[in-house]
N, C-alpha and C positions, 0 to 999 in steps of 0.2 A: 612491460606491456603485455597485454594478451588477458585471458581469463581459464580460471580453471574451479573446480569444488574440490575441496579435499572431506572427505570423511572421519571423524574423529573419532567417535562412538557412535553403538545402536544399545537404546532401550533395551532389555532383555525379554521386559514384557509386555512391551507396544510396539509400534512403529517408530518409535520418534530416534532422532538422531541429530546430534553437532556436528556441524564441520564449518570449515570453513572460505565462503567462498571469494578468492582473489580477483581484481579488477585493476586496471591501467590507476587506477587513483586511490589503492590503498584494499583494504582486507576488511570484510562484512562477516562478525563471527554470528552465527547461526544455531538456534534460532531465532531472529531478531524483526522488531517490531521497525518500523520505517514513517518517518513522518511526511504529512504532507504539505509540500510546499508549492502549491498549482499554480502560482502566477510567479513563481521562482523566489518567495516569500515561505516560510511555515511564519504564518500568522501570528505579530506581535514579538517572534523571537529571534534573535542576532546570532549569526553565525556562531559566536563566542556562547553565547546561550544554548546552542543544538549540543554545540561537543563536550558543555558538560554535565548535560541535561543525558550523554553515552550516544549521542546518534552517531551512525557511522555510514549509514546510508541514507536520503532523502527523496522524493518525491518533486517532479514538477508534471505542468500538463502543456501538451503539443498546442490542443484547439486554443485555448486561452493566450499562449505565449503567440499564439499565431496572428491572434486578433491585435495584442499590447505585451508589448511593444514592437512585436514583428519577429521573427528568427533572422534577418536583414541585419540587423539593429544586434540583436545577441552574439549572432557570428564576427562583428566587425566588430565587438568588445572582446571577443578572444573565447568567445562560447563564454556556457552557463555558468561552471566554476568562475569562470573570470568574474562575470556580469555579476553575481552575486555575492561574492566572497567566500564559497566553499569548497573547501581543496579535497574532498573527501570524496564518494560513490556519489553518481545520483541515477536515478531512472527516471527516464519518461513516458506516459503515457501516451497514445496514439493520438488518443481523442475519441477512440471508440466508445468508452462510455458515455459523452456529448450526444453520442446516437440513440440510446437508451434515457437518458434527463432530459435531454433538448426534442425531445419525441413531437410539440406543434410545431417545432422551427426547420424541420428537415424533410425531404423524401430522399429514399432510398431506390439505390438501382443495383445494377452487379457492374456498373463503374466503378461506383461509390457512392459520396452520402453529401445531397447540398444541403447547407444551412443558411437559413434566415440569420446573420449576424445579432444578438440581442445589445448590441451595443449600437448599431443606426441603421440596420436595418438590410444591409448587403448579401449581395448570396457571396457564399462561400461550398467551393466545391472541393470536398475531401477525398482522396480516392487513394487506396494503399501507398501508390508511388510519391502523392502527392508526401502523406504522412510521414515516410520514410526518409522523402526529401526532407523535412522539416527538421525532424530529431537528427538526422546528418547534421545538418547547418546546427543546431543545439548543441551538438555533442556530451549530450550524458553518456553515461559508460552503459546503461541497459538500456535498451530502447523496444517498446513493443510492437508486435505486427496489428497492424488496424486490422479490428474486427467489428462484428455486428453483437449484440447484446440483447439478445431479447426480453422483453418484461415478462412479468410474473402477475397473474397467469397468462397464459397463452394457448393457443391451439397446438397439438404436437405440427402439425404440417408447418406453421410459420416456425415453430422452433428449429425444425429438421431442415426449412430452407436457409435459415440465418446461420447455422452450424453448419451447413454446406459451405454456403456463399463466403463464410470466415476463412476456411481451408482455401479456396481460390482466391481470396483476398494474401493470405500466408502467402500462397504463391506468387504472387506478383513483387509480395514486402521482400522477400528473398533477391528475385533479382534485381530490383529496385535499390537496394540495400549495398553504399557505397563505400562505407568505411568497418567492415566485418573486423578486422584486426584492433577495430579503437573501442568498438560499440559492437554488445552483445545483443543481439533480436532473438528475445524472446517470443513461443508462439504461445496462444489462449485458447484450453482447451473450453469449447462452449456446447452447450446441449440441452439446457434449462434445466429441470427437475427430472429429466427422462435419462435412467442411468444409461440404455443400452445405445442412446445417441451420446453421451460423453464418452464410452467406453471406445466407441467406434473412432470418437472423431481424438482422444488421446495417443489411441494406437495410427493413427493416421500420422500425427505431429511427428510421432516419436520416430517414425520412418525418416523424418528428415535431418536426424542428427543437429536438433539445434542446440544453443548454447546453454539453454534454460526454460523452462516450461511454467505458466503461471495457469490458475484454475479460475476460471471470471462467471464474470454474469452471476455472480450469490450476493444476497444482501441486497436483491432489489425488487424485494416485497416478500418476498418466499416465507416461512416459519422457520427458525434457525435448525428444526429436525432435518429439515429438510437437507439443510447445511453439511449440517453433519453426514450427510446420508450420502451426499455429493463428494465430499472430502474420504470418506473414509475409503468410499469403491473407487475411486480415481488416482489420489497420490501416489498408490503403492505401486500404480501401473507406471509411473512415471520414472526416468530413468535415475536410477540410485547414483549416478556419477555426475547428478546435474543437480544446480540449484530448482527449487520448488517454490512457486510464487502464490500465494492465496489474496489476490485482489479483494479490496475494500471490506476487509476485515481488519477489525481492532478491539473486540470487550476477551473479557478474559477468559472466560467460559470457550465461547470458538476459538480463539486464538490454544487455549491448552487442549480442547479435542483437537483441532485441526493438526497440533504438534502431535499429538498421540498418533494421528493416521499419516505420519511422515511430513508436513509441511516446515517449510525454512523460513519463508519471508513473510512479514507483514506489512498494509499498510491500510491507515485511515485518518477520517479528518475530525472524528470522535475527541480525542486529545485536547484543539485548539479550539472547538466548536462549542466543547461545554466549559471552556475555561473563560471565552468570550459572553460566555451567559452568567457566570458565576460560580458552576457547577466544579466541584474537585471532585479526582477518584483518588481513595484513600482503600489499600485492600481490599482491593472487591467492593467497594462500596458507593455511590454517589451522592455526592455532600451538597447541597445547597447553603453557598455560605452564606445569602443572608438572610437563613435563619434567624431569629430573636437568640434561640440557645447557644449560638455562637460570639454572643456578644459580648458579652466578660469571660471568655475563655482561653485564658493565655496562656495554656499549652499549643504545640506546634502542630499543626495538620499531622504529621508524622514526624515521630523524633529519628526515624530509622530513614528517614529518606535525605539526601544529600543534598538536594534542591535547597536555594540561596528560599522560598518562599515558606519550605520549614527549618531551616539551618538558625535564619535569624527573625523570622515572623512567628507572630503569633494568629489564632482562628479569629481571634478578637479583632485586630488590625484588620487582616482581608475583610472579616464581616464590615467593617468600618469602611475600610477602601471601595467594595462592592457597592454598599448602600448609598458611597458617597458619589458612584460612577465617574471613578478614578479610573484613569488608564491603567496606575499601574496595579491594581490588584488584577484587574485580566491579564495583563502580561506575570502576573508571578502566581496564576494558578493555572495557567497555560504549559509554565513551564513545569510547574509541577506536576501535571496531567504527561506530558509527554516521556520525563524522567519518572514516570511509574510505569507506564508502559515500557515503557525500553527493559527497565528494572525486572517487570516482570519475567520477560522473553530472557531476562540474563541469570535471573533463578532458575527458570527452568533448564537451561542450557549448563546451570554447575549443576543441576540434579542429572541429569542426562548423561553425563562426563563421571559423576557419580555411582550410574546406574540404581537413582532413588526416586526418580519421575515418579514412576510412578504409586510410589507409596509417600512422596511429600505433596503431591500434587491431586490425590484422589478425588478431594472435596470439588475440586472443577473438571473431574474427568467423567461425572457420573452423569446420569439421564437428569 
């Protein structure tokens, strides 16, 4: 039981660094990509499919699991590992992003945040305690502090009060916060685009000795400079003996800047999203399989990737499968999408251990 990071190497000429961090349900080596699985699902694929697809840690979400099937219903199946079949890491989400998407269905207070239910129509009132309660009853092994998420663009003053209001929200998720020894609370450092309000409200967090620090509110509308610009003046500040969390990021570009200016975890729903459209990522690249030029093509999406959808597929078949709107070409470009991600984050982490990041890795380090 318990949670800890261990440090394995530092970059010599970034920031970036392995280690690795342990949890009540197994070891997340770092730097690692994280799928998501919001309704206690990652989309189309079977537990037995995550663990060889390399996942080791997963994704659910508070608001959704809140609405369906209830945490009531989850907790009285022995929590989420049970409910789902996965014996591995998971994290949960607050719901705070719901605050930032679900932007006509709610008002906000310094209670909390009600929602108009998009499923019939209910309010639903979310308040730090309320959230904290929740992901209790879940029992994922990381569970986040509800926050405020401000869109992009904004006014600095609404920024400056939703980055306030988050910190007073933190505080509440702490003492609210019932099972510390099973489930890690992570806090979110938030500030929009305006570095000297992140900088402020990171060193705020870091006062409280939590278990783990994630970076949010990016990726919701911003220019990825922008990204980067947030990543690189925040992580370093963050505590070197804690895991580091970069919410709702997943393309390859930010995920290897963001590992350059020290971040650990990732996660997004890019993977399962464009696998359900058709779309493969092959080395950096996005393949639309059904292309006509894929149609007599019987080589494998990648002969280097270990994935059952290039191990015994060929481009030809998925094109076939896609155009035929088979289930299972999205389920075996799904899977493929997620085991390239993972892949990725697992190259970079031998180049890392290697001390070669940064000179095997250049071409997505640059501007």
């Amino acid at each position: 039981m318990g949670f800890s990071f261990q440090l394995q190497a530092n970059c010599t000429q970034t920031q970036a660094r392995a280690g690795v961090f342990h949890t009540p349900h197994g070891r997340v080596e770092t730097p690692r990509f994280m799928p998501v699985g919001t309704l206690a699902t990652v989309k189309g694929l079977t537990p037995e499919q995550l663990e060889q697809a390399g996942s080791q840690m997963i994704l659910a979400n508070t608001y959704h699991l809140h609405l369906q099937p209830t945490e009531t219903i989850i907790e009285a199946a022995g929590g989420l590992h049970a409910f789902m079949g996965w014996e591995q890491p998971i994290l949960t989400d607050s719901g705070g992003f719901q605050v930032f998407s679900l932007s006509k269905l709610r008002q906000i207070s310094e209670e909390g945040v009600i929602f108009r239910s998009p499923r019939d129509g209910r309010k639903i009132n979310l308040t730090p305690e309320r959230a904290i309660a929740i992901q209790n009853a879940l029992g994922a092994d990381v569970i986040m502090a509800f926050d405020e998420c401000p869109p992009y663009p904004a006014e600095r003053s609404a920024v400056k009060d939703a980055t306030d209001r988050t910190y007073r929200w933190l505080e509440r998720c702490i003492r609210a916060h019932q099972r510390p020894q099973e489930q890690a609370l992570f806090g979110i450092v938030q500030g929009g685009v305006h570095l000297d309000l992140r900088e402020e409200a990171a060193r705020a967090l870091i006062e409280l000795d939590l278990p783990g620090y994630a970076i949010g509110g990016v990726s919701v509308g911003e220019p990825p400079e922008f990204i980067h610009e947030i990543v690189k003046a925040i992580a370093p500040l963050l505590p070197e003996a804690k895991p580091r969390y970069l919410m709702g990021v997943g393309t390859y570009r930010e995920m290897a800047r963001a590992i350059a200016s020290g971040i650990d975890l990732f996660d997004c729903v890019i993977p399962t999203r464009l696998g359900r459209h058709g779309a493969a990522l092959v080395r950096g690249e996005r393949w639309n399989l059904k292309n006509a030029r894929f149609k007599e093509d019987y080589r494998p999406l990648d002969e280097t990737c270990p994935c059952a959808a290039c191990q015994r597929h060929s481009r030809a078949y998925l094109n076939h499968l896609i155009k035929s709107r088979e289930m299972l070409g999205y389920i075996l470009i799904s899977l493929h999408n997620v085991t390239e991600l993972i892949r990725f984050t697992q190259e970079i982490r031998a180049a890392i251990l290697a001390d070669r990041f940064a000179e095997e890795f250049a071409p997505w380090l640059e501007s």
